[in-house]
C-alpha positions in Angstrom: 49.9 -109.6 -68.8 46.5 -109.0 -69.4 46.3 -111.6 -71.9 47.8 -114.2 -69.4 45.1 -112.5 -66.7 42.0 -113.3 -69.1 43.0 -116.4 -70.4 44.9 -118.7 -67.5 41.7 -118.1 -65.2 39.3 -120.5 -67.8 42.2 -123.1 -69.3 42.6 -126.5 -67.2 45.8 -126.7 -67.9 48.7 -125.3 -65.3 49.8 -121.8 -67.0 52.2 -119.5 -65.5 54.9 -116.7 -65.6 58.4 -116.4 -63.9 61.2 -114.0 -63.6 64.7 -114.9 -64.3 65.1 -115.9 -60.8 61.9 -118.3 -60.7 59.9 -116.4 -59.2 56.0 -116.5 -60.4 54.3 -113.5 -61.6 51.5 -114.8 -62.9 49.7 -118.3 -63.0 45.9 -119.6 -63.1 44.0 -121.5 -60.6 44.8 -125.0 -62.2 48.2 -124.2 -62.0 48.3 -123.3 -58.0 46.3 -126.4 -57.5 48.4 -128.9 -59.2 51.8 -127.0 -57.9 51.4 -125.1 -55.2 48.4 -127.5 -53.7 46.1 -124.6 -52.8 43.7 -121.5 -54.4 45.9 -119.0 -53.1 48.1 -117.0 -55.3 51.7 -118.5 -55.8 52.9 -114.9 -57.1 56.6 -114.7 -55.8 57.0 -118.0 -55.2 59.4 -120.3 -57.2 57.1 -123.7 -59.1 59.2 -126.2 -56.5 58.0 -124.2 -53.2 55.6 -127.1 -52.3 58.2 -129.9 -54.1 59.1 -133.1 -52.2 62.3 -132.1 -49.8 64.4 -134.5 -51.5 63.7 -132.6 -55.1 63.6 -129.1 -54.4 67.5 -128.9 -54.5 67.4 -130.3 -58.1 64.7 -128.3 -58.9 65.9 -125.0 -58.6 69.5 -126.6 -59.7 68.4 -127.3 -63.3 66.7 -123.6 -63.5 70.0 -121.6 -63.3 71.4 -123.9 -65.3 68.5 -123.2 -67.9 68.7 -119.6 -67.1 72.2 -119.6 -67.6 72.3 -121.1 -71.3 69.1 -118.6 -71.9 67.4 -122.0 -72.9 64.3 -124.0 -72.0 63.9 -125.0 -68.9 62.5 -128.9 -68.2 61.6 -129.6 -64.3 60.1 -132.9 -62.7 59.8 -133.2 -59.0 57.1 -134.4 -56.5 54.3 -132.5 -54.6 52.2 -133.8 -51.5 48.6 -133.2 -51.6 46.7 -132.7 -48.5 44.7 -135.9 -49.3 48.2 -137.3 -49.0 48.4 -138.3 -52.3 52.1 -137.5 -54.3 52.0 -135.9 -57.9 54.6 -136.1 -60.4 54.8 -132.5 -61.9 56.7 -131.9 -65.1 57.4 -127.7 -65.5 58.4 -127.3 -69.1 58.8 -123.3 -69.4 60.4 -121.4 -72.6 62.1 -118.1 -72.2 60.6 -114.6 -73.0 62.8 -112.1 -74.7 62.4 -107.9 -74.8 63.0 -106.2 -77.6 67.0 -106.3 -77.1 66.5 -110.0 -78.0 67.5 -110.8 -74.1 65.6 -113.0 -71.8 63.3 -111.2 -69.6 61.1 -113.7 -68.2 59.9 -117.6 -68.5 56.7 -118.7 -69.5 55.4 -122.3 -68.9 52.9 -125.0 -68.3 52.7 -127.7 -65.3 51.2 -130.8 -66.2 50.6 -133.9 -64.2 52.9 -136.4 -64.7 51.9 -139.2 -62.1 50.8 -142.0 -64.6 53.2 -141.5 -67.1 55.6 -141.8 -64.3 54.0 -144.9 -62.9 54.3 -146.3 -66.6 57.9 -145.6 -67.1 58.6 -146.8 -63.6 56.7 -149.8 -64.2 58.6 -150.7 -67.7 62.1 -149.8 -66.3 61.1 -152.5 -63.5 59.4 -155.2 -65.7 62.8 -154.4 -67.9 64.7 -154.6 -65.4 63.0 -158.3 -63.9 62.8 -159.7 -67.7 66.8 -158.8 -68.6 67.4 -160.4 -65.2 65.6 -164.1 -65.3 67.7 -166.8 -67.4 64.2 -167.5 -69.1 64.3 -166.2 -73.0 62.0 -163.6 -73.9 61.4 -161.9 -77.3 59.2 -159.9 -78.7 58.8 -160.0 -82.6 56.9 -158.0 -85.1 54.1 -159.1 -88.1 57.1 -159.4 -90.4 59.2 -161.6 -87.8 61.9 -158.7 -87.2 62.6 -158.2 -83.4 61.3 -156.0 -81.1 62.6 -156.9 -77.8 65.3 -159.3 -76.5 66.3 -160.0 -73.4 70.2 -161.0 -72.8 69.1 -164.6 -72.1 66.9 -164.6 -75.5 70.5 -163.2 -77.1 72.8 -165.8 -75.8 69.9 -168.7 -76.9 70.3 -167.6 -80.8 73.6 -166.7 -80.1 73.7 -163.0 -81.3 74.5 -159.3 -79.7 71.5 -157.3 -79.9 67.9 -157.5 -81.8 70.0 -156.2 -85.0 71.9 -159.6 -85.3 69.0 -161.4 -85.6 67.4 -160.0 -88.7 70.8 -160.0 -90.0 72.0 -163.4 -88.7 70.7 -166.3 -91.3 71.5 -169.2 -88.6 69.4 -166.8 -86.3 67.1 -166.4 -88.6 66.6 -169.9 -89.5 65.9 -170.6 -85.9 63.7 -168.7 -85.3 62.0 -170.2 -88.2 62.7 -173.6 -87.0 60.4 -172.7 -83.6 57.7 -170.7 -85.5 57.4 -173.9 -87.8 56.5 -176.3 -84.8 54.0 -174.3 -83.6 50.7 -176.1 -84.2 48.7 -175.1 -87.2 45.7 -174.2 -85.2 47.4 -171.5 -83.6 48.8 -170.1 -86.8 45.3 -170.1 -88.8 43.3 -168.6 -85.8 41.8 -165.4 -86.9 42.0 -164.8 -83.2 44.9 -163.9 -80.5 45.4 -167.0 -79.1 48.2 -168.4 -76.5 50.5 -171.8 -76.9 52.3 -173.5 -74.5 54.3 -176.8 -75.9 58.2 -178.1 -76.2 60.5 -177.4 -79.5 63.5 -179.2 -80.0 66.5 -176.8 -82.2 70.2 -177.1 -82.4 71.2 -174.2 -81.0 74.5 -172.4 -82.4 76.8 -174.4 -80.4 75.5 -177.2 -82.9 74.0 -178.9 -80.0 70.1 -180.2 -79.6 68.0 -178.6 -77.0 64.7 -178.6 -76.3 62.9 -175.3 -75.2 60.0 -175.1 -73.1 58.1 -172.1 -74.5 54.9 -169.9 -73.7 54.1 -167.6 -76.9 51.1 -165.3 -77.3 50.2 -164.8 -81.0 48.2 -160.9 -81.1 46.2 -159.9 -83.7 43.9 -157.2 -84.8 40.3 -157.0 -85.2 40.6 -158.0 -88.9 42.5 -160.6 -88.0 46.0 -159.5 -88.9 49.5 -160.4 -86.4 50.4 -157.7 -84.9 53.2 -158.9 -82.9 54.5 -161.9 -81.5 55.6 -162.2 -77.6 56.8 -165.6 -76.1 59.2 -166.6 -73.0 61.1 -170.0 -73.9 63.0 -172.0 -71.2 65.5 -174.0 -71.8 64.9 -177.4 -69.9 67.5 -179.6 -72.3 69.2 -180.4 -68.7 66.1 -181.0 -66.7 65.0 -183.2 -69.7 68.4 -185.1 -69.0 67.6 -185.5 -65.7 64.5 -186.6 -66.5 65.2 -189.1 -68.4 68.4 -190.3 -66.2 66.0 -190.2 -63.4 63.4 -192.6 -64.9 66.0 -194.6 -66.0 67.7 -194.9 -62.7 64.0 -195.7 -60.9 63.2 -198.6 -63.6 67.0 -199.9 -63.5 69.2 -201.3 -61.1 71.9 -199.1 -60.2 75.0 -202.0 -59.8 74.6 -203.7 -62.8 72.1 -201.0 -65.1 70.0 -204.2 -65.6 65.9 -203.4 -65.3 64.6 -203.8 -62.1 61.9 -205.4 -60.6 59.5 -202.9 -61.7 60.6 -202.2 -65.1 60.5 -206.3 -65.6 57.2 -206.5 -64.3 55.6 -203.7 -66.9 57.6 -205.6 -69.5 56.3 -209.1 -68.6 52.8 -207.5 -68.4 53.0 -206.2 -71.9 54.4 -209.5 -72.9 51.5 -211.5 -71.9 48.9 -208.8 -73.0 50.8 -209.5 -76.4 50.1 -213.0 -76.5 46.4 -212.8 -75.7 44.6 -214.6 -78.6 47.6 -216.5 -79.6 49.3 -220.0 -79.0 52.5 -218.3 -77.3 53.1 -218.2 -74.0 55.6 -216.1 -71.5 58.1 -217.7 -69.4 60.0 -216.1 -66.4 63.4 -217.9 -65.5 64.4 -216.7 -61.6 68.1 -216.8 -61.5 69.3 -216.7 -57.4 72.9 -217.3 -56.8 73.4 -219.7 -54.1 75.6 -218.6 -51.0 76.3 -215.3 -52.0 75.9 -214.1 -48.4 78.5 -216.6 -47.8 80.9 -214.7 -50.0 80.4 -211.1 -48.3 80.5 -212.4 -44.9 83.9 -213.7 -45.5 85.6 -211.5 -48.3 83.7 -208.4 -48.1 80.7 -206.8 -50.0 83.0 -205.4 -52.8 83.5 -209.4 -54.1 80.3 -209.6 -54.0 79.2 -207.2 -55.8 81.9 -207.3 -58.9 80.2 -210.9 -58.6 77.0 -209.9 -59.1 78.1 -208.2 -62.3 79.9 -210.6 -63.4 76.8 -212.9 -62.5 75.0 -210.4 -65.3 77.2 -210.4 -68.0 77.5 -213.9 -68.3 73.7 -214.3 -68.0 73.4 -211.7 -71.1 75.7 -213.7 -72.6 73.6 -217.0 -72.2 70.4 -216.0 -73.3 69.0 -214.8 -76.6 68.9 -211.4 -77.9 64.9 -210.9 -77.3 65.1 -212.4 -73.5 64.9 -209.2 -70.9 67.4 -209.9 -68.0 66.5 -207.8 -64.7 67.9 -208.1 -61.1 64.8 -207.9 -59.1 66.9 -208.3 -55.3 70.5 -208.8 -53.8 71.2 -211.9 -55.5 67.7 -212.5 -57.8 67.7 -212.3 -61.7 65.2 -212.8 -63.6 64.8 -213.9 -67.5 61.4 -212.6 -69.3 61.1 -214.8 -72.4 58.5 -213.5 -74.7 57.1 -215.2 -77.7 57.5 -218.9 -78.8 58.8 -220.6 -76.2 57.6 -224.0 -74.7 58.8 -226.2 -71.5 61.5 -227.8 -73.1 63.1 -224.8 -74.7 62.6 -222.8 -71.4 64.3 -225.7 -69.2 67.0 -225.8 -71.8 67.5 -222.1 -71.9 67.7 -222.6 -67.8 70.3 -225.2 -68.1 72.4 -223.3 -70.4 72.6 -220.2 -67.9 72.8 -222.7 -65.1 76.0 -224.3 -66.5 77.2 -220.8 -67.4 77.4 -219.6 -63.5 78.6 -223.0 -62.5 82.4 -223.8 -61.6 85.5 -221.8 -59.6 85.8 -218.2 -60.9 88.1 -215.5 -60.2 86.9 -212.3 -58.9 89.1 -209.3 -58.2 91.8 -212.1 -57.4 89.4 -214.0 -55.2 88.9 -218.0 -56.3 84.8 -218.2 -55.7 82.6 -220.8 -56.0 79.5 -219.9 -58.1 76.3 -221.9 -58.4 72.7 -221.2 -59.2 69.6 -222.4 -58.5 66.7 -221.5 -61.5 63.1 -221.7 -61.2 61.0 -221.8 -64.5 57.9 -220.9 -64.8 55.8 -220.9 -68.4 52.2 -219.0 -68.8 50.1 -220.2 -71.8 47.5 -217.5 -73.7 44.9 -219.8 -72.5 45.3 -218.8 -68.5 45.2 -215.3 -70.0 41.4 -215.2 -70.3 39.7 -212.9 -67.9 42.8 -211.7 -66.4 45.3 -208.5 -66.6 48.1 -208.5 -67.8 49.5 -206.6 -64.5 47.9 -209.0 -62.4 49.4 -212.4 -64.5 53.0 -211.1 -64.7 52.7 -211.1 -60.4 51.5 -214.6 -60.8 53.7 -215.5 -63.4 56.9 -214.1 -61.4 55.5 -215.8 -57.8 55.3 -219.2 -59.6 59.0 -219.1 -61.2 59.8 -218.2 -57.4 58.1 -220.9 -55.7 59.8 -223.2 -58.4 63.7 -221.8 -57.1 62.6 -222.2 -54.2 62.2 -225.5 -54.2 65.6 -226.1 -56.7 67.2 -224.8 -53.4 65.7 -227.3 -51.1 66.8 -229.6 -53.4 70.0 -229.2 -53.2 70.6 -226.0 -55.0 72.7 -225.4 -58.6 69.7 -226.5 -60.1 66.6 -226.5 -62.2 62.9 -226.8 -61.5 59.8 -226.3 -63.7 56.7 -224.9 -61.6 53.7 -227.4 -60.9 50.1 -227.1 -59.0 51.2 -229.3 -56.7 54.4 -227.0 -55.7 52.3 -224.1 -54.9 50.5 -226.2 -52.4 53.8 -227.5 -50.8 55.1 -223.6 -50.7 51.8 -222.0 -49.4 52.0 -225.2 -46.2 55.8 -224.6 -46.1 55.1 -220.5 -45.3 52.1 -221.6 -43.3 54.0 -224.1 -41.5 56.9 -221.7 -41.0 54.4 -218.4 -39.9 52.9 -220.9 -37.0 56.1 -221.9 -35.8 57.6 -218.4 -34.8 54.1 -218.2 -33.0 54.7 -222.0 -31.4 57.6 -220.7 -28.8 55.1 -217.9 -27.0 52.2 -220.1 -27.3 53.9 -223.2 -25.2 54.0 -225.5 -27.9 57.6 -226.6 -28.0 59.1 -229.3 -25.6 62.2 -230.8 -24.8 62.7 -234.8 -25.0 65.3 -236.6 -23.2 67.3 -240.0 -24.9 69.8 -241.5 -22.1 73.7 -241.7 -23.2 74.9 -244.4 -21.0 78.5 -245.2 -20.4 79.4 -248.8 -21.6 81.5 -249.6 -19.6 79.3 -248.2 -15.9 76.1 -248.7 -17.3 75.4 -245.3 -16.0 73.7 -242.6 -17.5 76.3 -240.3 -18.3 74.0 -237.8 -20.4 71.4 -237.0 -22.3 70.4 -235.6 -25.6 68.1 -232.9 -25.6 65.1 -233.2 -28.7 62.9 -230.9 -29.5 59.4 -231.5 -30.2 56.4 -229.8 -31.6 53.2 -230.4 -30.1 51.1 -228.4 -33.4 47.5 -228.2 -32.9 46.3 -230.0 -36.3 49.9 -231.9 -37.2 50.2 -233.4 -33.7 54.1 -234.5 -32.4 56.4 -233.0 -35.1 60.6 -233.7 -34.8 63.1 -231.5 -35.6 63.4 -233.2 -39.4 59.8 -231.5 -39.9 60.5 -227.7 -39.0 63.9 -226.6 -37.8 65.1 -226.0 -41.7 61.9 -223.3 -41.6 63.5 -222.0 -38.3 66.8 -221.4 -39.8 65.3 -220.1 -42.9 63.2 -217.5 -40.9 65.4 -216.8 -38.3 63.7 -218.3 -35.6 66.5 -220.6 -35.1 67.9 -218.2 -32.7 64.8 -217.6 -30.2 64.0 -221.1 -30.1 67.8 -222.2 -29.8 68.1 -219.8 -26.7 64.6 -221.3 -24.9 66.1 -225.1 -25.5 68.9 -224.4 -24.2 68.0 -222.9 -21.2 65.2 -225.2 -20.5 67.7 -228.2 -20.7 70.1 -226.8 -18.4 67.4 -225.9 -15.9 65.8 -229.5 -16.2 69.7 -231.3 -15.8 69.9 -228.5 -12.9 66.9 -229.9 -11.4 68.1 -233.7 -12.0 71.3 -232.7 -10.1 69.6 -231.3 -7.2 67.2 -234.2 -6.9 70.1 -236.7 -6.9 69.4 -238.6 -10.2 72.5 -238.0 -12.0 76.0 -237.5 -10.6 78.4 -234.6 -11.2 79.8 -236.1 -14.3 76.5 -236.1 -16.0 76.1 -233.4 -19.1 73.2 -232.3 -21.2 73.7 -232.0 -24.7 71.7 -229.4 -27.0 72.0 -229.2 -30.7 73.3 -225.9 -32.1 73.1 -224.7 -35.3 74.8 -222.5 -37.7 73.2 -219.4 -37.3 73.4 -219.4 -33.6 77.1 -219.6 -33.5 77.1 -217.0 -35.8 75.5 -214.7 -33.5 77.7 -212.4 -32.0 76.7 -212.3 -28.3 76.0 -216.2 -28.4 79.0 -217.2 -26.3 77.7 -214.6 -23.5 74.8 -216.1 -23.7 75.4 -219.4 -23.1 77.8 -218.7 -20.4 75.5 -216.7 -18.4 72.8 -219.2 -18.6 75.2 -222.2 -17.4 76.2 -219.7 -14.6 72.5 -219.0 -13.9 71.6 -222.3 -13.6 74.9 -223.3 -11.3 76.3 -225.9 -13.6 79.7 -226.5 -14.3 80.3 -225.5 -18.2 81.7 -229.4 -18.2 77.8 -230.4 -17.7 77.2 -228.3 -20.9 77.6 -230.3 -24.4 76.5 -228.2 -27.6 76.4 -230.6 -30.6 77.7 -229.3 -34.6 77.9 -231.1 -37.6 80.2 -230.8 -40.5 77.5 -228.7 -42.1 78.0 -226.1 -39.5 81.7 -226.0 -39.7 81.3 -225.5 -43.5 78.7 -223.0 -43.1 81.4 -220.0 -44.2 80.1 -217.7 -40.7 83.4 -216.8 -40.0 82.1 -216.2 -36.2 81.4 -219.8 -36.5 84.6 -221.4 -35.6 85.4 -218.6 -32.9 82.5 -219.4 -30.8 83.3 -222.6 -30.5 86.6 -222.4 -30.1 85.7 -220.0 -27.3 82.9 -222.1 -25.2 85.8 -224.6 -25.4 87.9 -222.7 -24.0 85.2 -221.8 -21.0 85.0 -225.4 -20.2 81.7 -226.3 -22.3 82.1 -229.7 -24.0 82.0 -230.0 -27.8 80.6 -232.9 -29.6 81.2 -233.3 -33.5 78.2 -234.8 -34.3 76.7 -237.2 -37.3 80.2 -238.1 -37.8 80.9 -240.2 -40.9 78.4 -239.0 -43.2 80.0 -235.9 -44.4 82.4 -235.5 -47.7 85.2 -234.6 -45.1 84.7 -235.7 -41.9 88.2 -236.2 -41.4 89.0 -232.4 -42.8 86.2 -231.3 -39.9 88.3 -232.8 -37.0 91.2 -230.8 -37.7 88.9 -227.5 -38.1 87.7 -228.0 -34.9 88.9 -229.8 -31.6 86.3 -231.1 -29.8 85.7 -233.4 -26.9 83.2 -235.7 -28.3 82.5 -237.5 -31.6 79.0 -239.0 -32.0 79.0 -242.0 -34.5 76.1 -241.4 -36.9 73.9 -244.6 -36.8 74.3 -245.2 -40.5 78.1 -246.0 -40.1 77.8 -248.6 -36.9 74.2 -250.0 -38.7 75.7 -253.5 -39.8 77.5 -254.3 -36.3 76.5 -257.7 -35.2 74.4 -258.5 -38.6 78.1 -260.5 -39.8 80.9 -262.9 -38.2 83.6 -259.5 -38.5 83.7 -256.5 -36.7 83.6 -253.5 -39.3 87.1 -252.2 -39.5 85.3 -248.7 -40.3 83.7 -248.2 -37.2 87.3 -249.7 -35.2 89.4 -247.3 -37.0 86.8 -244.4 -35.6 87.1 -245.1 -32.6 90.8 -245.6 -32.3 91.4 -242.0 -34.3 88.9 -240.2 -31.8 91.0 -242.3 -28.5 94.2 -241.0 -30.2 92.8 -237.2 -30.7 91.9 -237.4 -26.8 87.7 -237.5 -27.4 84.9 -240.0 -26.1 83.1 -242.0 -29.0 78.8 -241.6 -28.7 77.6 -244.6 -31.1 73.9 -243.3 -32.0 71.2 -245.7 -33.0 71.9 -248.7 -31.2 69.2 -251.1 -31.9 70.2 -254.7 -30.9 72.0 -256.0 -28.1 74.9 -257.9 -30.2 75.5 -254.4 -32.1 76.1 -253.1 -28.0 78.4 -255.5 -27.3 80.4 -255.4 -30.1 80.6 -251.6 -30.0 81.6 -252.2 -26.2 84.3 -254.5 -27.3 85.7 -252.2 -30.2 86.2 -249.5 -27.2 83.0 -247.4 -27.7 82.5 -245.1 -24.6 79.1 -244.3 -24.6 76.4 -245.5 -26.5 72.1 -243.9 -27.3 69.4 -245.2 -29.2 66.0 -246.9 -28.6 67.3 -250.2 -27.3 68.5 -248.0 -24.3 65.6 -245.6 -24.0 63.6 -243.8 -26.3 63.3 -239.8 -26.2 60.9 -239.1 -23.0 59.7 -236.1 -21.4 61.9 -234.3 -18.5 59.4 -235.4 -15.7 59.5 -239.2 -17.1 63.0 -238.9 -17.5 63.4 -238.1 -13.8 61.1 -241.3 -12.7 63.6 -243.8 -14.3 66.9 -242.5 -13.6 65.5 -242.3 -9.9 
């Protein structure tokens, strides 16, 4: 005791003395500060008086159990400071025996534990995170033997614990396999350095992957390893999904052909390839006519086991260097790279036009397939000065302009590009970007040619024209710009303003007395109007607005419309029909089945096209033709309109063959409404 009184006063360290029971009987000042949290003496008091709540329990728990096995005792439990700082205090006493060899007392020190505590916390947590993640991590030493493994790190190499690795050669050679891809920078450093970079291995499931991995190389001050530490990912699936990804963005997804942007980096590297040479680049743009045509009527799913089928046999076609891309709906596009000319090109066009020409079937489905190509060739020469990005734009636009105008042509055919074709395209969209301006701007009017009765001499109608008053082109017909209409759309607005603008003028006629009740207007209609769902309610409420009987009403069709393939077509007409709106069938006789069109559709009119009753009166015999017209139209219940009558022996003759009613410039010439007013009056 005097010992312990002289000598725990002056050490730092926490010494004291306990009784069997715990009690203190001695201790120094370091030890009541660290345990007991104050200068005062603990003497009587057991180590864990001042513990945390939740550890004294424990505490005193594992000293009878020491006490009992007359063994060391090992404490750790928490103490609050004033400051309010907790300690973690480890007790480690051993016991003191008498001369019987029994225990008498326990002496001990009480050290603070806090960082170490901290430390082991911290490591059981960072353990407990790194066995957790799906990322690898592995620790190795200077001789390549493992430190630390993680279960993910395991399952990668395919092994049970760090053991198996050192012991596993496919393990082993692995691991080898990543060290050796490493670059040799990292490995001659004399320095730690880090790495970050992809390894590809075949893991033990014999399959490649690739590992996304982060390693730190350490080493001593003499330059020596002293461990190695890396975390490896496995991204062999996001690498798939990469790559699917890209693929998906630069191919299209129905047919797995490039797409419009993976054909134009191609045709761009094409012609930067031929810069310096006598080569040139030639796009082919493939467009399959009518396909809308072949939805509309048998559904989308036709269509689009056409469109492969369109692919395949356009593959099949061309040569094995030509790149084939779908660029839009119906749009393909051949990039011919190397030495090709115009010849070859037009002849490589004409084989793949002949290939998509004809009947086919298509998931039991008889269709008819035609195409319509553009070509389009760009020498090395118009290279010069210009990027290869920028030239394949050009280069595509041209081959464009050129189908284009194959379609205008009369589709399932071939055109080269020419100068002088750009200039016709860029007035044809300047043309057709004015004219859906020309409706709001009151450029459009309605002329009036007189259909008088033959056998009256009255005016039993008229046909309504439309005219174009442009501000540089002056008077344009119908010939000039309705085809851009249809094309844009436009058709429909401008259908819906002639139409009501020639049943207000006949509205106005009526009122004023010119015409009788008997009289009827009649307004060309095309296609894409009938096609338009609400167009029947249109029509009706107009005639209603205006107070006409539908009777006064007469839409003119050609064959062309009935042939159109809108399957709305046919209904709407059939419908204003039935409303009491007078059909006329008109240019009859210039179709390739005029005959097949009057059974289609019953009408109530059938205008003569000018072409067929042309010759009447120019020789001593009637044309039997134009007679046997006219009786089949009498015998289907219509009235016969002959158009372009010119001469006064081709009226009377068309009088005497039965003709009801008769138009053209020897009768009156298309006149404004107001003029039109002044001479029926």
């Amino acid at each position: 005791m005097t010992i312990i009184n002289e000598l725990l006063p002056s050490l730092p360290v926490g010494l004291f003395q306990a009784d069997r029971d715990g009690r203190i009987t001695a201790a120094n000042a370091a030890f009541g500060a660290l345990v007991i949290g104050s200068t005062s003496s603990p003497v009587g008091l057991p180590p864990w008086s001042n513990a945390h709540p939740g550890d004294r329990a424990s505490a005193e728990l594992a000293w009878r159990r020491a006490v009992e096995l007359d063994g060391p005792v090992q404490l750790d439990f928490r103490v609050w400071h004033g400051d309010g700082q907790m300690t973690w205090v480890r007790i480690d006493a051993e016991p003191v025996r008498d001369e019987f060899n029994r225990v008498a007392s326990y002496g001990g020190s009480a050290l603070n534990q806090t960082e170490n505590v901290r430390r082991e916390q911290l490591l059981d947590r960072l353990t407990g995170v790194v066995c957790s993640t799906e990322d690898s991590v592995i620790i190795l030493d200077r001789n390549g033997a493992p430190v630390f493994t993680n279960p993910a790190a395991r399952a990668l190499f395919g092994v049970g614990d760090e053991l198996d690795l050192v012991r596993d050669p496919g393990a082993r050679g692995l691991l080898q396999a990543i060290r050796d891809q490493v670059p040799r920078a990292v490995m001659d450093s004399n320095e730690s350095g880090t790495w970050s970079g992809e390894v590809g291995f075949r893991g033990p499931d014999g399959l490649e992957r690739t590992l996304d991995i982060d390693l730190l190389l350490q080493r001593s001050p003499d330059g020596l390893v002293e461990y190695w530490g890396g975390v490896a990912r496995d991204i062999t699936a996001a690498k798939h999904l990469q790559l699917e990804l890209t693929r998906q963005a630069n191919h299209d997804p129905l047919t797995g052909l490039p797409n419009r942007l993976k054909l134009q980096r191609s045709a761009a590297d094409a012609l930067d390839g031929i810069r310096g040479t006598r080569n040139n680049v030639a796009i082919l743009f493939v467009d399959v006519d009518r396909l809308k045509e072949v939805n509309d009527t048998v559904g989308h799913d036709v269509g689009d086991a056409l469109l492969m089928q369109v692919a395949h046999r356009i593959a099949h076609a061309t040569r094995p260097s030509d790149i084939v891309a779908r660029i839009g709906g119906d749009e393909f596009v051949v990039l011919c790279d190397g030495g090709i000319d115009e010849h070859s090109a037009l002849e490589l066009a004409e084989r793949i036009r002949h290939a998509l020409s004809g009947r086919v079937m298509v998931q039991g489905v008889e269709v008819d397939l035609s195409v319509s190509i553009g070509v389009a060739l760009c020498p090395a020469l118009e290279m010069e000065g210009v990027g290869g990005s920028e030239a394949a734009v050009e280069l595509l636009r041209n081959a464009d302009i050129a189908m284009y105008q194959a379609k205008r042509r009369g589709r399932s055919r071939c055109e080269v590009y020419s100068d002088a074709m750009r200039v016709e395209s860029r007035q044809h969209k300047e043309l057709s970007s004015r004219l859906e301006r020309a409706l709001a701007s009151g450029e459009l009017h309605l002329a009036y040619q007189p259909i008088i009765s033959t056998h009256s001499g009255r005016v039993a109608g008229a046909e309504a024209l439309l005219r174009w008053d442009h501000p540089e082109r002056g008077t344009l017909l119908p010939a000039q710009f309705l085809h851009l209409a249809e094309e844009s759309g436009a058709i429909v607005p401008i259908g819906d303003w002639v139409l009501r603008q020639a049943c207000l003028d006949a509205r106005a006629w009526l009122d004023a007395g010119l015409v009788d009740r008997g009289f009827s207007v009649h307004v060309n209609v095309a296609a894409r109007q009938l096609a338009e769902g609400t167009f029947v309610e249109r029509v009706l409420a107009t005639v209603r607005q205006m107070e006409l009987s539908p009777h006064q009403l007469t839409l003119d069709f050609d064959e062309s419309t009935l042939n159109d393939g809108q399957p709305g077509t046919l209904r709407s007409l059939q419908a204003l029909r039935r409303f009491g709106v007078q059909l006329s069938l008109d240019n009859f006789g210039t179709g390739i089945s005029s005959l097949t069109a009057l059974r289609t559709c019953t009408a109530d009119v059938l205008k003569l096209d000018g072409s067929v009753a042309r010759m009447l009166g120019t020789s001593g015999n009637d044309d039997p033709i134009v007679r046997a017209i006219i009786q089949l139209a009498h015998a289907l219940d219509m009235q016969v309109v002959a158009e372009w009558v010119t001469s006064a022996d081709q009226l009377r003759r068309l009088r005497v063959l039965g003709c009801d009613l008769v138009q053209g410039h020897l009768l009156g010439e298309p006149i404004g409404a107001d003029v039109f007013a002044a001479r029926t009056s």
